[in-house]
C-alpha positions in Angstrom: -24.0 10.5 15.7 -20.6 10.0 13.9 -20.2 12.9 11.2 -17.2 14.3 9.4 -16.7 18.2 10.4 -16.8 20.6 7.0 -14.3 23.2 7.3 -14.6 26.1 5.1 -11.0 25.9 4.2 -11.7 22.4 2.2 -12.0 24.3 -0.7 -14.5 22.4 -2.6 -12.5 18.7 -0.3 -14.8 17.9 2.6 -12.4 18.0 4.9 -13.1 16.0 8.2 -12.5 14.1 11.4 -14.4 11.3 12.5 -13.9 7.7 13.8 -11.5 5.6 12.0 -10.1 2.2 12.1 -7.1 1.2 10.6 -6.4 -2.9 10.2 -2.5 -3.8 10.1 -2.0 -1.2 12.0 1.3 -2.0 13.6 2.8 -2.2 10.0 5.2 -0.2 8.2 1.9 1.7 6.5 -0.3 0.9 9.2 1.7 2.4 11.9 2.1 5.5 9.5 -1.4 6.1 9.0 -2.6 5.6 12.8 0.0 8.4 13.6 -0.9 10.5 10.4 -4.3 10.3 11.2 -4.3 11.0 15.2 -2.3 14.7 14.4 -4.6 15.8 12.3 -7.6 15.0 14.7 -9.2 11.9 13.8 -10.1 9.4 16.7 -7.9 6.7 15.7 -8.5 2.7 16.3 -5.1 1.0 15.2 -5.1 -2.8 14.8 -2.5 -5.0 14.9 -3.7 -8.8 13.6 -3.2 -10.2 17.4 -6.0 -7.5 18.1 -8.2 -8.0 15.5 -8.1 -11.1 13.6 -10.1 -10.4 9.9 -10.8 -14.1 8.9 -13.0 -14.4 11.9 -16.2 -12.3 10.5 -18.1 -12.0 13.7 -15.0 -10.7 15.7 -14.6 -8.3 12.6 -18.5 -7.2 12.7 -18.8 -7.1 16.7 -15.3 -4.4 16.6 -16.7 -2.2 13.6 -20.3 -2.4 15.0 -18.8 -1.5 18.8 -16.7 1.9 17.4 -19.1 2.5 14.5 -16.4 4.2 12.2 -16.9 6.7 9.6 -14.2 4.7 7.5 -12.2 1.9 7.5 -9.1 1.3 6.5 -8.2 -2.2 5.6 -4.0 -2.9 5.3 -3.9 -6.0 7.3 -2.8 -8.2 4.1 -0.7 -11.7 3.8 2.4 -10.2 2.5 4.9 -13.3 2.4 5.0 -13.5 -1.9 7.6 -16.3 -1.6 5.8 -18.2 1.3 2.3 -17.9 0.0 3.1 -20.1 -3.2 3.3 -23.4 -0.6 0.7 -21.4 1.9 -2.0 -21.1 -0.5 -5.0 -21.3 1.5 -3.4 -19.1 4.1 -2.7 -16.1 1.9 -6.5 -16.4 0.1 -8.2 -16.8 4.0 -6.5 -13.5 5.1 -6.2 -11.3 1.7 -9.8 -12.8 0.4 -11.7 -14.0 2.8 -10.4 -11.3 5.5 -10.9 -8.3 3.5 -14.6 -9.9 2.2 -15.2 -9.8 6.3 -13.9 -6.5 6.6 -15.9 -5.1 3.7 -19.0 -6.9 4.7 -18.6 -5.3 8.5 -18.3 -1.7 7.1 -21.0 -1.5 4.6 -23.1 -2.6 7.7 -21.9 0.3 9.7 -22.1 2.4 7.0 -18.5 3.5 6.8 -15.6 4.4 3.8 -13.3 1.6 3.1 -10.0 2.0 1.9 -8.2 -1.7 0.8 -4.7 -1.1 0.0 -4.0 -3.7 -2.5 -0.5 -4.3 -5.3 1.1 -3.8 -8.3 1.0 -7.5 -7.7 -2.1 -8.0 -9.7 -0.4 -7.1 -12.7 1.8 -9.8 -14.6 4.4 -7.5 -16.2 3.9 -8.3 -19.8 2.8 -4.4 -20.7 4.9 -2.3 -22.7 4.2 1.0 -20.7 2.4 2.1 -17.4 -0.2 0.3 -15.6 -3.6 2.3 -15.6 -6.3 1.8 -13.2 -8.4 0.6 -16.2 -6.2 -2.4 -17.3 -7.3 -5.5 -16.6 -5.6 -7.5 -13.7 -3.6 -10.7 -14.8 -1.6 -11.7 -11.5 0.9 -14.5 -11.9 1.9 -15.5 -8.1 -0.5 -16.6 -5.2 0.0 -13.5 -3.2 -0.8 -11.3 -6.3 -4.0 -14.0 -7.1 -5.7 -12.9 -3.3 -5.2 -9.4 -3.3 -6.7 -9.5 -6.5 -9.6 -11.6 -5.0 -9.1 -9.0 -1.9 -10.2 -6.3 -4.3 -13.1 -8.6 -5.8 -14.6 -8.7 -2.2 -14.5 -4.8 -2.1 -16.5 -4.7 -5.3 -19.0 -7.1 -4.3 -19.8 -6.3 -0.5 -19.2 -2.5 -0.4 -20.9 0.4 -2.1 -18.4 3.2 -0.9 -15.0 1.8 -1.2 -11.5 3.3 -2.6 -8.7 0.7 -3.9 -5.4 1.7 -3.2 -3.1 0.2 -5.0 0.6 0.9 -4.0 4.0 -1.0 -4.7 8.0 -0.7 -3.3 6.4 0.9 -0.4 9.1 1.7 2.1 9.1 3.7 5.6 10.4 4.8 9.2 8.8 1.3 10.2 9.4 -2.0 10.1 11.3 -4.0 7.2 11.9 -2.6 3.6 14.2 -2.6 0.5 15.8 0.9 1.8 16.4 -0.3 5.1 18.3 -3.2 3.8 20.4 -1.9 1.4 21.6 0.7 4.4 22.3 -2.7 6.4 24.2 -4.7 3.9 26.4 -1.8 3.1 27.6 -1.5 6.3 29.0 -5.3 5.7 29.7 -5.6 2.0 31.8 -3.4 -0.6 30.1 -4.8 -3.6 26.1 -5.9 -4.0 24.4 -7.5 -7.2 20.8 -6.1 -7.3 17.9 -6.6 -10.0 17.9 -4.7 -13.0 15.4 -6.1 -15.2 12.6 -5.2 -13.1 11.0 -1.8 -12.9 8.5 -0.5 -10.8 6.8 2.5 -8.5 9.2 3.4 -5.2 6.7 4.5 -2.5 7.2 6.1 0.6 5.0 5.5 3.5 4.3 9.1 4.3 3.2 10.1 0.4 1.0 6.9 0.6 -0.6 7.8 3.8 -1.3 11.2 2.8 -3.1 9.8 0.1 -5.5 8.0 1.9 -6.3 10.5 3.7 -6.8 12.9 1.2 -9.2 10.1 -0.6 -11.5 9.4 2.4 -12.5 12.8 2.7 -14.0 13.0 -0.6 -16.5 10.3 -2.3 -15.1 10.1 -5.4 -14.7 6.2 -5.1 -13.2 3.5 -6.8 -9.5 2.3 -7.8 -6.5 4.2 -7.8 -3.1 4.1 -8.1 -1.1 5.5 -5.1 3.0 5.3 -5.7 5.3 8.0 -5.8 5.6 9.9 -9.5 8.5 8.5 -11.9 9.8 4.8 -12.0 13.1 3.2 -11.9 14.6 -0.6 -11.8 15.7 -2.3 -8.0 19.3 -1.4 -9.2 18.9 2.2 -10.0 16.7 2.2 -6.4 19.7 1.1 -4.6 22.1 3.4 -6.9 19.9 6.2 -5.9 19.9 5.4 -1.9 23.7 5.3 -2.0 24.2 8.2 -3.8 22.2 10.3 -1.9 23.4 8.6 1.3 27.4 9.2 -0.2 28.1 5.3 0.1 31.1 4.6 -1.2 29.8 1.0 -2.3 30.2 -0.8 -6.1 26.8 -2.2 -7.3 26.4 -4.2 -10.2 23.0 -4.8 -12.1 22.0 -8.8 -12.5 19.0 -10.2 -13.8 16.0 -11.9 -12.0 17.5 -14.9 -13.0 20.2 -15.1 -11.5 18.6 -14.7 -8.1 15.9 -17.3 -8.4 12.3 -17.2 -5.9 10.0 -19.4 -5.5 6.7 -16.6 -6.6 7.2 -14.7 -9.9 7.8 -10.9 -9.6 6.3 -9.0 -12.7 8.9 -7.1 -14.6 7.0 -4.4 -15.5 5.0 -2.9 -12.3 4.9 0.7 -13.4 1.9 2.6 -12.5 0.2 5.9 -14.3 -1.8 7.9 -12.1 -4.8 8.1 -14.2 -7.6 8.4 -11.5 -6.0 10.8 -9.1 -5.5 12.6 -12.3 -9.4 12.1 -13.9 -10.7 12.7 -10.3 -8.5 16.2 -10.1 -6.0 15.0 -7.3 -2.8 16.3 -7.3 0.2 13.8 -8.4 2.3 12.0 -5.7 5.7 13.8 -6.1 8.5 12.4 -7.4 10.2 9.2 -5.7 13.9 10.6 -6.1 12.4 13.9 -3.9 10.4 11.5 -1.5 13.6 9.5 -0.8 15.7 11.6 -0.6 13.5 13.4 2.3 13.0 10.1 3.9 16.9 9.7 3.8 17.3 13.2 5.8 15.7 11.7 8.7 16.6 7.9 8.3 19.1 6.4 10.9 
């Protein structure tokens, strides 16, 4: 029988270890969140989409129903926002339909689910932060399925937490962070957005979340970025200054770098539910960076 383990240090948390899968696994938070979740003691199935493909349901059903998890942990997502405005169906069969599948699969086995969704479902237009209580309105494709991602959760799964997270950035795999780092090893000057603002989100803060959510059953949505906010420009400013790149960056507009999907230019979130639900805040983005910087090639 799969059953978390109650240590009397929880302190009111049920703290636990147990059976987990994690989908997207060999992505930047995936990848973060296996290896989080291995040290501190949980037995950890990681899935990469070659392993596990989530738009076939009874491949999805026949894994869960084989490991029996006590949670799930669903971040295998569509992710291409530029390419999923021309690969429509593509982004709705793996962010919808694939996360209906996985949701389906583990209210069978009786097990958590975690579906990290996006500021994406928002469509910018507020004056202030983003609460968990504000309706979704997203205005691209890949904003459009994760919001029908998080639909799916509602309808097929009594025991689910939404994590919604944006900027998110890490040791692994491709991110704003690690870019600016390359181009300024290339370029003395870069133009970068300024009329966008937004939630900066490192990897490790996001995955400690999670983890800290799934071993409580105070369900539902949530907001899960770093505390604070800033514009892509005063991102980048901040990753060069703690970095002490000598480099010139100007601010531009969106508009005068064109794409094909629609960013919002308001994505800030407020941490309402972690806060109602007596969580503590995600600390600030300039102190998460800044350690993420420290150990950063």
């Amino acid at each position: 029988m799969n059953t978390w383990i109650i240590t009397k240090s929880s302190m009111g948390r049920r703290a636990m270890s147990g059976k987990v899968i994690v989908t997207g696994g060999r992505g930047q938070l995936g990848t973060e969140l296996t290896r989080m979740l291995e040290n501190k003691g949980f037995d950890t199935y990681s899935f990469g989409h070659r392993a596990l493909d989530i738009t076939n349901l009874n491949q999805v059903r026949e894994t869960v129903q084989e490991i029996k998890p006590d949670a799930v942990c669903h971040g295998a997502a569509y992710t291409a926002v530029d390419q999923a405005e021309t690969d429509r169906d593509n982004a709705f069969l793996v962010n919808a339909i694939g996360t209906r599948n996985v949701a389906i699969a583990a209210e069978e086995a009786d097990a958590k689910l975690v579906y990290v969704s996006t500021d994406y479902v928002f469509n910018g237009e507020k004056a202030g932060a983003y609460s968990e209580f504000d309706f979704p309105s997203p205005l691209g494709v890949y904003g459009q399925s994760k919001y029908a991602g998080e639909q799916f959760v509602r309808d097929f799964h009594s025991k689910f937490f939404i994590a919604r997270t944006s900027w998110v950035y890490g040791p692994y795999g491709g991110n704003f962070v690690k870019t600016m780092l390359r181009l300024a090893k290339d370029h003395d000057k870069l133009k970068v957005v300024n009329d966008q603002k937004g939630c900066p989100t490192y990897t490790k803060d996001l995955a400690e979340k999670i983890v800290e959510l799934i071993q409580t059953d105070k369900y539902g949505t949530y907001h899960v970025s770093n505390s604070g906010s800033c514009t892509w420009y005063e991102f980048a400013k901040a990753i060069f200054d703690i970095k002490k790149i000598d480099i010139r960056i100007d601010p531009c507009t969106t508009e005068e770098f064109p794409r094909p999907a629609k960013r919002p230019k308001n994505s800030v979130f407020e941490h309402m539910a972690l806060r109602l639900n007596g969580f503590d805040d995600v600390r600030h983005w300039k102190a998460a960076l800044e350690a993420f910087l420290q150990v950063a090639e």
